[in-house]
C-alpha positions as CSV (number, residue, x, y, z in Angstrom):
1,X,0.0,0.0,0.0
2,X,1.6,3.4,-1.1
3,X,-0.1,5.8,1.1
4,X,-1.3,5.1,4.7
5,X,-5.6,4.5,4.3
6,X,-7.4,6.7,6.0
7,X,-9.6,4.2,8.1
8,X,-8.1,1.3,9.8
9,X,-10.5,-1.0,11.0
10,X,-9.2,-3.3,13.9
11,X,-10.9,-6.6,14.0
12,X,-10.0,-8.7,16.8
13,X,-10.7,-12.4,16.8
14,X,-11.2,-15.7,18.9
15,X,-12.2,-18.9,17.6
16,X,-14.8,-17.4,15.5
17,X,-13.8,-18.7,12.0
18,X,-17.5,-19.3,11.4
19,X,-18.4,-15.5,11.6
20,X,-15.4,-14.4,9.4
21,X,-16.8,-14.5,5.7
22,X,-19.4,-12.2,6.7
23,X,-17.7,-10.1,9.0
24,X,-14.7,-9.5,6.4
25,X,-16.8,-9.7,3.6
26,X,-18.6,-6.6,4.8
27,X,-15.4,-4.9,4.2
28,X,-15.2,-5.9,0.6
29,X,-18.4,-4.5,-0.1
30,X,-17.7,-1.0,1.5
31,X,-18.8,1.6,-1.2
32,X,-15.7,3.5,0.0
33,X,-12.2,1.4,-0.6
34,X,-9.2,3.6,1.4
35,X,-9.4,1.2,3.9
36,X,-6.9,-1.4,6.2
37,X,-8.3,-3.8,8.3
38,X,-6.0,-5.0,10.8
39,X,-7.1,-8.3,12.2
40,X,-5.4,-9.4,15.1
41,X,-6.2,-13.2,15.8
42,X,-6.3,-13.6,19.6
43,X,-4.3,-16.8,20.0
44,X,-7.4,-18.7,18.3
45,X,-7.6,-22.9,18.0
46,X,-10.3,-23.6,15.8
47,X,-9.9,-23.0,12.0
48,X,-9.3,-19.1,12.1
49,X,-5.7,-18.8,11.0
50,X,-6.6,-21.2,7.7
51,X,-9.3,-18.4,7.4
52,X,-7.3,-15.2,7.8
53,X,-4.8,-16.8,5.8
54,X,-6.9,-16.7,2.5
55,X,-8.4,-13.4,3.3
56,X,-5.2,-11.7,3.3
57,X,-4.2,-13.8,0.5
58,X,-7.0,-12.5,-1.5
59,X,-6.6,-9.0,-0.7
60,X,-3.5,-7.0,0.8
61,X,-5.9,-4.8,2.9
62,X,-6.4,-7.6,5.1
63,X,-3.3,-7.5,7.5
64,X,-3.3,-10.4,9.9
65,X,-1.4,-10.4,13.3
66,X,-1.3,-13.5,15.7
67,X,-0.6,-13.4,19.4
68,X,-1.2,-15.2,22.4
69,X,-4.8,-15.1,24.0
70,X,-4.9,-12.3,26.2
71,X,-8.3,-10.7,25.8
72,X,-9.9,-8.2,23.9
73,X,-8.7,-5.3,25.4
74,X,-4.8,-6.8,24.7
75,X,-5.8,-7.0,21.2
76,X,-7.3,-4.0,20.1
77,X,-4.0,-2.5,21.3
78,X,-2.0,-5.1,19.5
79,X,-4.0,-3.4,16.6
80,X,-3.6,0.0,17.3
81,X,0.2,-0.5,17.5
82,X,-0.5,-1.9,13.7
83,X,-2.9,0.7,12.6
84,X,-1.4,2.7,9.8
85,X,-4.6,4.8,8.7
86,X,-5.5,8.6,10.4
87,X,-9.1,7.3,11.6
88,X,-9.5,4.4,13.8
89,X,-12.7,2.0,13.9
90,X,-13.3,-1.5,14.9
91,X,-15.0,-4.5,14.0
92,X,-15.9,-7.7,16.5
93,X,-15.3,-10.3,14.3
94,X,-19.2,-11.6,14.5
95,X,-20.3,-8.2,13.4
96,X,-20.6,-6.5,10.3
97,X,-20.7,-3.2,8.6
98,X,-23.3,-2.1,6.1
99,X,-22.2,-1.3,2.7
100,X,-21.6,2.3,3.2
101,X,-20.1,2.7,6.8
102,X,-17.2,4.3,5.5
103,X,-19.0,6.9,3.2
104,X,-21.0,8.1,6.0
105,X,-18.4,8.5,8.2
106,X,-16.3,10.2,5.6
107,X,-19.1,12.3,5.2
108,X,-19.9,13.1,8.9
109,X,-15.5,14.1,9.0
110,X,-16.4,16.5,5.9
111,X,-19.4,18.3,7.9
112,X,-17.1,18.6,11.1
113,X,-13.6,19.2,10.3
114,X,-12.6,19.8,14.1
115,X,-14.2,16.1,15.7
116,X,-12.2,13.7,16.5
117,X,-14.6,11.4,17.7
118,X,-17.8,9.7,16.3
119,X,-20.1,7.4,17.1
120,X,-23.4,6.2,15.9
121,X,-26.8,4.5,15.5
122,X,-26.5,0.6,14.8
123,X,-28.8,-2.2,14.2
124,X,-29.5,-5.8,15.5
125,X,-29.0,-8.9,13.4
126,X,-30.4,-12.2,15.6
127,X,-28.6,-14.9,15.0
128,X,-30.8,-17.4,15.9
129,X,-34.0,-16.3,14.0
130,X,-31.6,-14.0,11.2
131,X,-33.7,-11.2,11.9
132,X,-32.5,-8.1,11.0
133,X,-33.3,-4.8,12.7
134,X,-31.8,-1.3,12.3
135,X,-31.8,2.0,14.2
136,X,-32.3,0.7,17.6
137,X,-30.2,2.8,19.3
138,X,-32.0,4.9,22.3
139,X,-30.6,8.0,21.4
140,X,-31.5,8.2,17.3
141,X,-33.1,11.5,16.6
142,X,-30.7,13.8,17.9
143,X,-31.1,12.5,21.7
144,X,-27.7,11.7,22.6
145,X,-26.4,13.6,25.6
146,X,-25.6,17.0,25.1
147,X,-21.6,18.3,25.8
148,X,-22.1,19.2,29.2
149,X,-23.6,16.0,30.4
150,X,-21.2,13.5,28.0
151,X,-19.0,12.1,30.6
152,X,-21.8,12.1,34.2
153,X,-23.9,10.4,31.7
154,X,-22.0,7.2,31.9
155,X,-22.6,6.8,34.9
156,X,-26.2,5.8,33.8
157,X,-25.3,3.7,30.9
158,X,-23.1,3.2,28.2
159,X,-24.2,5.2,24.5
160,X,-21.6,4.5,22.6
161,X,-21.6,1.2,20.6
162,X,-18.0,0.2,20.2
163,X,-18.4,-1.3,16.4
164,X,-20.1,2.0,15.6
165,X,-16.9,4.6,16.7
166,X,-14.3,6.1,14.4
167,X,-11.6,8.2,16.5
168,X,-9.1,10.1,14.9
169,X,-5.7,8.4,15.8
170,X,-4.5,11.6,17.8
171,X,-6.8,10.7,20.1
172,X,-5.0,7.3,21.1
173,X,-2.0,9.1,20.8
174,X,-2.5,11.7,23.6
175,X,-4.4,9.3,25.8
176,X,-3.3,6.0,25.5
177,X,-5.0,2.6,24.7
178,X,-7.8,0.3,26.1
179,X,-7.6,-0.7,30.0
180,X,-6.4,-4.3,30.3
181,X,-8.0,-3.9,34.3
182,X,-11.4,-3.7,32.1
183,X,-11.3,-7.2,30.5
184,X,-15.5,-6.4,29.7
185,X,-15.3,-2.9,29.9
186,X,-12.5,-2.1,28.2
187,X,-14.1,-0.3,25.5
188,X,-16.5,1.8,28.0
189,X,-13.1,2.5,30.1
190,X,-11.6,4.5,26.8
191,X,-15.4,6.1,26.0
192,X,-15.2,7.5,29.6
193,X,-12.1,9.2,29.7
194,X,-12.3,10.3,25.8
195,X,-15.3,12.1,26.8
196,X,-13.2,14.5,29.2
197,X,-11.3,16.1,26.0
198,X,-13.6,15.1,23.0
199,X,-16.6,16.1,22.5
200,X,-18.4,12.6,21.5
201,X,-20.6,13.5,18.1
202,X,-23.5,10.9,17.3
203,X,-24.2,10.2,13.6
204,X,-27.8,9.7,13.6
205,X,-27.6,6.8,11.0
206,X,-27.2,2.4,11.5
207,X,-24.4,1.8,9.6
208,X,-23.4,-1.4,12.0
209,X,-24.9,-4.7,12.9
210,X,-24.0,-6.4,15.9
211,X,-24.8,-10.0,15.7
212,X,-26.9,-11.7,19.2
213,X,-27.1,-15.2,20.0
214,X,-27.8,-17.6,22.7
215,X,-24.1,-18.8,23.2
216,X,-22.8,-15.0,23.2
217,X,-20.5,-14.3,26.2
218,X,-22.2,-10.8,26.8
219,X,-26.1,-13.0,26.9
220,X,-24.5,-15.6,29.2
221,X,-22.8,-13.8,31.8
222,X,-23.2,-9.8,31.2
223,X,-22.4,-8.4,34.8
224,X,-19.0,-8.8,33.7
225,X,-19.7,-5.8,31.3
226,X,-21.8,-3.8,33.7
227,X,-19.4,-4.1,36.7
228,X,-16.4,-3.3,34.9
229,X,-17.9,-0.2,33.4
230,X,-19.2,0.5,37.1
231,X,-15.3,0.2,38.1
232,X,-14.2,2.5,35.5
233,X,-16.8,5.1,36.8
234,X,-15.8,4.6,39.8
235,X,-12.4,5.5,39.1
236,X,-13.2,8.3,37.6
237,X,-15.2,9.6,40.7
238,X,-12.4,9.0,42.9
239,X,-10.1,11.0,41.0
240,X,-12.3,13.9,40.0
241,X,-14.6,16.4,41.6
242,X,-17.9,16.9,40.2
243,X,-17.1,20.2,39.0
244,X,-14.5,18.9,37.0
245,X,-16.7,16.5,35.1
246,X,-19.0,18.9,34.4
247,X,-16.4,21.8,33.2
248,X,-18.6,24.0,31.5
249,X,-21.7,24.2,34.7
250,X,-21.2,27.1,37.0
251,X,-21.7,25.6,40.6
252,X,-22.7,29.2,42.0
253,X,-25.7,29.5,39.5
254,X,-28.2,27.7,40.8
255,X,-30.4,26.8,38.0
256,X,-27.0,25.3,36.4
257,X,-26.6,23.4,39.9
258,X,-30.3,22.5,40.2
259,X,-29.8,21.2,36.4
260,X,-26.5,18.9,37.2
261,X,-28.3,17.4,40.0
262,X,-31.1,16.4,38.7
263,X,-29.1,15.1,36.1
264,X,-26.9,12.9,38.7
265,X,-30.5,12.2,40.6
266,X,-32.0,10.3,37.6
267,X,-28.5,8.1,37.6
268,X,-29.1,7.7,41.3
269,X,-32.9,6.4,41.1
270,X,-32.6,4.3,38.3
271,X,-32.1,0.9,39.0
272,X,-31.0,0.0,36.2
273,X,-27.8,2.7,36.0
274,X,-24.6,1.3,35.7
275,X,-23.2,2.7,38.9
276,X,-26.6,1.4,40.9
277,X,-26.4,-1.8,39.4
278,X,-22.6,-3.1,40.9
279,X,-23.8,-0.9,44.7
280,X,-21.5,2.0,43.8
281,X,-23.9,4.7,43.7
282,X,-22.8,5.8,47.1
283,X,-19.7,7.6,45.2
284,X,-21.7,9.6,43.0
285,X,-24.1,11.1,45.9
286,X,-21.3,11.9,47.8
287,X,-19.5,14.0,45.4
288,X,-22.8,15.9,45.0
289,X,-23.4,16.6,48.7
290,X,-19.5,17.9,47.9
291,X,-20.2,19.5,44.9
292,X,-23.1,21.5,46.6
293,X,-21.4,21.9,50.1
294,X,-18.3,24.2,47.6
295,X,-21.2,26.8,46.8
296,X,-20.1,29.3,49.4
297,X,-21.1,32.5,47.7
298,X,-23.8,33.6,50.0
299,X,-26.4,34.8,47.6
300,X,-25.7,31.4,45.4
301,X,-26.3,29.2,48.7
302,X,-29.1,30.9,49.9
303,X,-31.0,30.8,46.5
304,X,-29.9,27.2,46.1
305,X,-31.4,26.3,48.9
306,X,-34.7,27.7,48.6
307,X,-34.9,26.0,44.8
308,X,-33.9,22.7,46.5
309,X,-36.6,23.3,49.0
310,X,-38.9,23.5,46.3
311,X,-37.9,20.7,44.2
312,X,-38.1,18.5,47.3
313,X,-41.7,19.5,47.4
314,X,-42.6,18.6,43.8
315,X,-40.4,15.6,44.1
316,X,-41.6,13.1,42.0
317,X,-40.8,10.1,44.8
318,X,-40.2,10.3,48.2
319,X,-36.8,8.4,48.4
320,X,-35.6,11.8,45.4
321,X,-37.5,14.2,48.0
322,X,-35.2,12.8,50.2
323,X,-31.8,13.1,48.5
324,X,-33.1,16.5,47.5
325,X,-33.5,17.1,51.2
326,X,-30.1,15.6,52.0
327,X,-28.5,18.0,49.4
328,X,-30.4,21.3,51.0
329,X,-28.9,20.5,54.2
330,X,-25.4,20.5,52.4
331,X,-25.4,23.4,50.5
332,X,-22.4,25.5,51.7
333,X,-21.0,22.4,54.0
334,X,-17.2,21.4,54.5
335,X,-18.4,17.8,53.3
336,X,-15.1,16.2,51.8
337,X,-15.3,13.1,49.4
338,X,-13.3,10.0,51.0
339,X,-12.0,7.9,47.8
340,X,-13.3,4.7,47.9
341,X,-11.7,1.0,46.1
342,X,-14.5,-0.1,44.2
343,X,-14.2,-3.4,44.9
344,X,-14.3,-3.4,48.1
345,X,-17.2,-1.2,48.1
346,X,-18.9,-3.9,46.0
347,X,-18.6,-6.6,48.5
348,X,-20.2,-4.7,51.1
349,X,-22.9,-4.3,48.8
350,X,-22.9,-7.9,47.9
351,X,-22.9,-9.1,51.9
352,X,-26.0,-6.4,52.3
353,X,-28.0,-8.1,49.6
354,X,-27.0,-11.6,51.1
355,X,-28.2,-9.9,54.3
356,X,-31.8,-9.4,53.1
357,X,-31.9,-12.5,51.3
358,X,-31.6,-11.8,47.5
359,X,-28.8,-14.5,47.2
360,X,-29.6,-14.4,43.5
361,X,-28.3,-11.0,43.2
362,X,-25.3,-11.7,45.5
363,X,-24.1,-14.6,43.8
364,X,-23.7,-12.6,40.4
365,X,-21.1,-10.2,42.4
366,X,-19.4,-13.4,43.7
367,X,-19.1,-15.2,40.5
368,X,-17.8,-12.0,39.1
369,X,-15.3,-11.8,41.6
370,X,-14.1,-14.9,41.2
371,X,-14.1,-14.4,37.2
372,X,-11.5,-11.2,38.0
373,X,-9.6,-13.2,40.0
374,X,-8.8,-15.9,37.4
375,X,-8.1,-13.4,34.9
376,X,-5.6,-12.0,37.5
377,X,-3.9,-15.1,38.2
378,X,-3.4,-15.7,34.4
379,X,-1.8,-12.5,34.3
380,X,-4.0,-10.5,32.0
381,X,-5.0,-7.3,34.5
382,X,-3.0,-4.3,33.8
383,X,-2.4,-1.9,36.2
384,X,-3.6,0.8,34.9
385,X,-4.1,2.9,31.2
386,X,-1.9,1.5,28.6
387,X,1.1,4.3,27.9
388,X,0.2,6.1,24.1
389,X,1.0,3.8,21.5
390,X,4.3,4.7,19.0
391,X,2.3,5.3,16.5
């Protein structure tokens, strides 16, 4: 190849030689040809070296890499230290892209020069009843969150589709590669702390299908996913104030305050939130009872006040009334966050649920305690962010 492409697409592999002409052949098809997919094969034993083999024999855009089996996270960045082309997207090698992926996001580069970072709308394909259904992304129409609420808003859930990202290589460069201490949130680690510099801009289009089915590691067992995300989050808490994750909110205006925390009360309420779900909510309220207690200005804490004293009122619930009561009583306070390990905090919340009897629920903390623990032994936890790759 003469010139370096402009997209390199990493596909990382394990023994999924069955998915591969599909996956790969997606690429073929792409309307738009400056392309490289770098496939790293993740120490596979079933037929997928035979299988690379002829792809890359059929077409020199197909770069194959082998390496021990070390994860996902391990070989996106045995990718990334491949990846010749200026925009970086990825592939799971059971996935595929619709015909025109790369024209659209081509296109959406054209429209805004200054992004580094897309993502988008996807579809499902089922792969046990090969039904095929696109745009099901929550946040089509527009609905993504807005700037200011970007990187709090992971602490609800996870928006961004990894097979549906292209992120200029720049990016990786100033901030490093995918969390090996993630080995199911690896992905949703680098979203997370991308979203303090980038502003994260949603193409409202499916140009992706990700593939479901019944033997899928993500059906069988996904509270790996969920708690690692929660860790990441987590992280993040303990090393940032809320102020600093919401950068452009002015603390001492109290309809911008009332604004963040009802933002951070919907994560708090919802059951379903990421944080909530692994019993790490805890670290969120308590950087808002700090975020609220720093308002000091006396006509800012006095006004706040009175607004959370009305919004307690109209609460929608009693337990919100409540944290909006909490929060009243803390505005202007010398409350100082404690950092907290996140999984230590997770037992705790695994004994309390053993405590009142859902042993159900505890046992999913416990068996994903036990999964970390194996990946630890076989040595495949980092320590922390991967340094920038030499690109």
């Amino acid at each position: 190849m003469p010139t370096a492409p402009t997209f390199s697409i990493l596909v990382p592999t394990y023994n999924q030689a069955h998915f591969l002409a599909e996956s790969l052949g997606s690429l073929l098809a792409q309307s738009d040809p400056d392309w490289e997919a770098v496939i790293v094969d993740d120490g596979s034993t079933d037929a997928t070296p035979q299988e690379l083999a002829s792809w890359s024999a059929r077409d020199p855009r197909f770069r194959v890499f082998r390496k021990e089996n070390g994860g996902t996270a391990s070989a996106l960045n045995r990718g990334l230290e491949e990846a010749r082309g200026t925009w970086i997207l990825w592939l799971s090698s059971d996935d595929l892209f619709e015909h025109d992926r790369l024209e659209v996001v081509r296109n959406a580069i054209r429209s805004e020069p200054e992004a580094r970072f897309f993502h988008g709308d996807y579809g499902v394909l089922d792969g046990d009843t090969l039904e095929w259904r696109r745009n099901v992304s929550d946040f089509s129409q527009g609905r993504a969150p807005a700037p200011p609420w970007q990187t709090i808003a992971f602490c609800g859930f996870n928006y961004v589709n990894g097979i549906t990202i292209a992120i200029h290589r720049d990016v990786f460069a100033r901030l490093g590669r995918f969390d090996l201490r993630y080995p199911w949130g690896q992905d949703f680690a680098f979203w997370l702390h991308a979203s303090r510099t980038e502003r994260l801009h949603f193409i409202d289009r499916s140009t992706v299908f990700t593939r479901t089915y019944a033997t899928q590691a993500t059906t069988s067992f996904p509270e790996r996913g969920i708690f690692d995300s929660a860790r990441a989050c987590a992280d993040l808490l303990n090393r940032n104030r809320l102020a600093d994750l919401l950068p452009d909110l002015d603390w001492n205006d109290p309809v911008q305050a009332c604004a963040a925390i009802e933002v951070c009360t919907r994560i708090l309420i919802d059951g379903g939130a990421i944080l909530v779900q692994a019993g790490l909510g805890r670290l969120l309220f308590e950087r808002l009872v700090e975020a609220v207690g720093a308002v000091v200005a006396p006509q800012a804490a006095e006004e706040l006040r009175a607004r959370l004293y009305l919004m307690r009122g109209q609460s929608p619930a009693p337990v919100v009334g409540e944290l909006w009561g909490v929060l009243q009583g803390a505005v202007g306070s010398s409350f100082a966050y404690a950092p907290t390990a996140p999984l230590d905090e997770m037992r705790r919340h695994a004994a309390r649920l053993r405590d009142s009897g859902a042993d159900a629920q505890a046992a999913k903390f416990d068996n994903y305690f036990k999964w970390l623990e194996s990946k630890a032994s076989a040595g495949v936890l980092g320590a922390g962010f991967e340094p920038a790759p030499a690109f």
